[in-house]
C-alpha positions, -999 to 999 in steps of 0.1 A, spaced: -253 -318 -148 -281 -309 -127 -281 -277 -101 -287 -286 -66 -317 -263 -72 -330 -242 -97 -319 -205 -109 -339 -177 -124 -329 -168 -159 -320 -131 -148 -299 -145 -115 -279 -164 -147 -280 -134 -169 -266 -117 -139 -236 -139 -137 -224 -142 -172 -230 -103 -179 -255 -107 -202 -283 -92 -220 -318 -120 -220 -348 -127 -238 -377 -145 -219 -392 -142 -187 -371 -133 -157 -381 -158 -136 -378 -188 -164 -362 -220 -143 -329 -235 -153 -325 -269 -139 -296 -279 -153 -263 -270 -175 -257 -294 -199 -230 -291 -235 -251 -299 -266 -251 -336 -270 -270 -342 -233 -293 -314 -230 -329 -320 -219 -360 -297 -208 -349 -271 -185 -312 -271 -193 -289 -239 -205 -265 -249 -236 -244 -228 -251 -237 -222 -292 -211 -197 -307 -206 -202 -342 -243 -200 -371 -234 -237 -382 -246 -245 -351 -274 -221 -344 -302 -242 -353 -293 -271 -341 -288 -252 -306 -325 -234 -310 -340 -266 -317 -325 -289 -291 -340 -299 -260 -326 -273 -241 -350 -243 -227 -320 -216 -221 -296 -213 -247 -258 -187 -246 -260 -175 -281 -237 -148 -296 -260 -132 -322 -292 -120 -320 -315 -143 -334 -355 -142 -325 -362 -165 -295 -381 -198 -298 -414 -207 -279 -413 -215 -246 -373 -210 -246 -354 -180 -233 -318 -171 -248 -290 -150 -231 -266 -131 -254 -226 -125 -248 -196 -121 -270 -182 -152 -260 -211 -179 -250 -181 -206 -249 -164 -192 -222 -197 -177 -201 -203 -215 -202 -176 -226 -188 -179 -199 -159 -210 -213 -145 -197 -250 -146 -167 -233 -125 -193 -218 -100 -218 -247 -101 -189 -277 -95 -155 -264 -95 -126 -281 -80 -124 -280 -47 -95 -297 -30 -97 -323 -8 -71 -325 26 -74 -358 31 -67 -390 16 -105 -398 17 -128 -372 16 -150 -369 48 -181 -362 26 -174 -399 6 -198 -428 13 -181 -456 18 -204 -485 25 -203 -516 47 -169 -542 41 -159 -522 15 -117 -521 17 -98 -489 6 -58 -499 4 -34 -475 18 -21 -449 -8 -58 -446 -28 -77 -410 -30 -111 -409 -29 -123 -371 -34 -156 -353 -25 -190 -364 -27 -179 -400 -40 -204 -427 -32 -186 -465 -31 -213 -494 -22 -208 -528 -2 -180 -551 -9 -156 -533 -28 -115 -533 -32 -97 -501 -36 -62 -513 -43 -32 -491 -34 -29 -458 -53 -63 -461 -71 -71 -420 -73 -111 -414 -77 -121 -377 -83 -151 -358 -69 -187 -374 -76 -179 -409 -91 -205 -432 -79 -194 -467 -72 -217 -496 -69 -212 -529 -48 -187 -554 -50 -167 -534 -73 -128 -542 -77 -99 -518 -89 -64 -528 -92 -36 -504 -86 -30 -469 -107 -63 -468 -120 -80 -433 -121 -116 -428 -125 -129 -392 -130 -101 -376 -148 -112 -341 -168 -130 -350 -203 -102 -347 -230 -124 -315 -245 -106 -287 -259 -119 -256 -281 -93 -245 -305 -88 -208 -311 -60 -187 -327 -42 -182 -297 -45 -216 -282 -67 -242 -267 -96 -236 -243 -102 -261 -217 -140 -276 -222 -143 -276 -180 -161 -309 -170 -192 -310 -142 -199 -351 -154 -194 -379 -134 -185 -413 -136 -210 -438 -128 -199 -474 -120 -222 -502 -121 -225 -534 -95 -195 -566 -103 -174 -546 -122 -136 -556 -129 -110 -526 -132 -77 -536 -138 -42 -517 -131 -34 -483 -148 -64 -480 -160 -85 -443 -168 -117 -434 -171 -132 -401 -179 -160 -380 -169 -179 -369 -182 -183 -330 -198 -216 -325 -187 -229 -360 -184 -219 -395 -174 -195 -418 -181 -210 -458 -174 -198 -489 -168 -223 -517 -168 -233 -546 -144 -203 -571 -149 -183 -551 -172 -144 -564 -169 -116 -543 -177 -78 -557 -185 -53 -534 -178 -44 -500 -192 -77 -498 -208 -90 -457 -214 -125 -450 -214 -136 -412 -230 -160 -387 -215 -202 -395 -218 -192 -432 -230 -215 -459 -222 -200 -493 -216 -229 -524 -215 -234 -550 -192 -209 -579 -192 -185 -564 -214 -147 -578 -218 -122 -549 -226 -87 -563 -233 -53 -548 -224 -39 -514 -240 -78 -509 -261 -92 -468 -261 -128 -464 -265 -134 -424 -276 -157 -402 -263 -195 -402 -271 -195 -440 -278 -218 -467 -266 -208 -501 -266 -236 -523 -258 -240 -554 -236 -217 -584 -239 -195 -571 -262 -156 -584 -265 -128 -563 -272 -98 -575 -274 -64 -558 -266 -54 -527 -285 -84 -520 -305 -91 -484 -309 -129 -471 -308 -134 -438 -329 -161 -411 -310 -194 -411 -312 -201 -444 -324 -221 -475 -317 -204 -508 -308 -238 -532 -311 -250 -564 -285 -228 -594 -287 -198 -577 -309 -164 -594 -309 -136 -573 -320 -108 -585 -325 -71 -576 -310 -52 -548 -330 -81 -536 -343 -97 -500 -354 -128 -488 -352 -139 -462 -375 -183 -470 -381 -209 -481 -364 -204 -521 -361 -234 -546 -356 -241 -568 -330 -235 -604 -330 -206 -603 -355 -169 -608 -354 -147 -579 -368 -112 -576 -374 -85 -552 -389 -78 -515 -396 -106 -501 -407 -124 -531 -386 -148 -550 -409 -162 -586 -405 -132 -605 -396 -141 -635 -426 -143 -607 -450 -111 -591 -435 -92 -622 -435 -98 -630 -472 -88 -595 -482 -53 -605 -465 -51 -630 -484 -59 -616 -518 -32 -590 -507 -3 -614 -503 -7 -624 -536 -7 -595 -552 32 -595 -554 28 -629 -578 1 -615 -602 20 -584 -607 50 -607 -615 31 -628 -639 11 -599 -655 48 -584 -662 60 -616 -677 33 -615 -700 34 -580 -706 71 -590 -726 62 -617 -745 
């Protein structure tokens, strides 16, 4: 997520109560959770597996909970608890804020778009030209919809990442300041829910059509002219590429690569990173020829066992 505008490292150090290293007047641009940082944005890392990776990443201003020598041209800010001085600042930054009205009066809504009675749209959502709401769609704060979109009843777009830290005492909500970003000629069917992202985007490509009661995780990236069937879950982190088929209930493990022109194939589970242009099939999914012969082998395995027993008594 980027700030509206730029804060000093010591007007953040004030905030979060804690100590700094680096110049006072070092620039944060942005707050962004580990996976999405870039130049100028604060992360935050709280256990030493994690320490380098933290130091090293793109981001400039790092919440650390040790004292560890600062890198160049970086500036750290130390606290007992980095995770939840983190999740402060995405409060302050982009909280919720409640919205009185069934649409927002800080949406843009733009020209022959159609919004059916009984949808929400919340704050600061942007909805191009052409576009059906149906009935009861709910969209949250900052999703940006392009033109000619369609989504059919129940859907929700925007919902909280599905981001918990787990402690002793409980879970700790991962508070999301994402969005999700909808491209032009998309297709959402009924009961459908897409997340935003936790610091991120969420993205649906150009042409992308959805079946019903399909869930899309935080930070995904759906391709361009995509087919997602009925009942299928694609995990956080993921990208699926352009013109890739997914059939109904296939399951999509995080932070993996679906590649260009993939066919997956209904029931299916996706644990590894699957190539493009190939047909795949089965739990775990593999290439569906390969799959299909194991099934086969499989069902006669009841026979050989038999015959290896017969001969085992002669």
């Amino acid at each position: 997520m980027k700030l509206s505008a730029p804060y000093k490292l010591n007007e953040i150090a004030s905030l979060i109560k804690a100590e700094f290293v680096g110049n006072p007047d070092f620039l944060i641009t942005g707050i962004n959770e580990i996976h999405m940082v870039e130049a100028g944005d604060l992360t935050f890392v709280d256990h030493p597996k994690y320490y380098k990776k933290a130091l090293t990443s793109k981001a400039t201003t790092i919440i650390i909970n040790a004292k560890v020598d600062c890198p160049e041209n970086k500036a750290l800010l130390f606290c007992e608890d980095p995770f939840e001085a983190y999740v402060s600042l995405v409060r302050k930054f982009r909280g919720f804020k409640p919205s009185a009205s069934a649409i927002s009066p800080t949406a843009q809504i733009g020209e022959g778009t159609v919004i059916q009675s009984g949808a929400f749209v919340g704050n600061l959502v942007k909805i191009g030209k052409n576009c059906i709401i149906h009935a009861n769609v709910s969209i949250y704060d900052h999703t940006e919809i392009g033109d000619n979109v369609i989504i059919h009843s129940g859907t929700v777009i925007g919902a909280d990442a599905y981001y918990f830290q787990r402690k002793p005492q409980g879970y700790r909500k991962m508070e999301s300041c994402g969005k999700v970003v909808i491209s032009d000629n998309v297709e959402i069917g009924a009961l459908c829910a897409i997340d935003k992202g936790v610091s991120g985007d969420t993205f649906i490509g150009k042409g992308t059509k959805f079946d019903n009661q399909v869930q899309i995780g935080h930070d995904t990236r759906i391709g361009e002219n995509c087919l997602i069937g009925s009942q299928s879950a694609v995990a956080g982190v993921t990208i699926v590429e352009d013109d890739v088929i997914i059939w109904a209930k296939v399951s999509v493990n995080k932070d993996l690569i679906v590649g260009k022109g993939a066919v997956i194939l209904a029931t299916s589970g996706v644990d590894k990173n699957l190539d493009g242009n190939k047909v795949y099939f089965g739990i775990p999914a593999d290439e569906a020829r390969k799959k299909w012969k194991e099934i086969a082998y499989t069902k006669q395995l009841p026979d050989f066992m038999e015959d290896a027993y017969k001969k085992s008594k002669k």
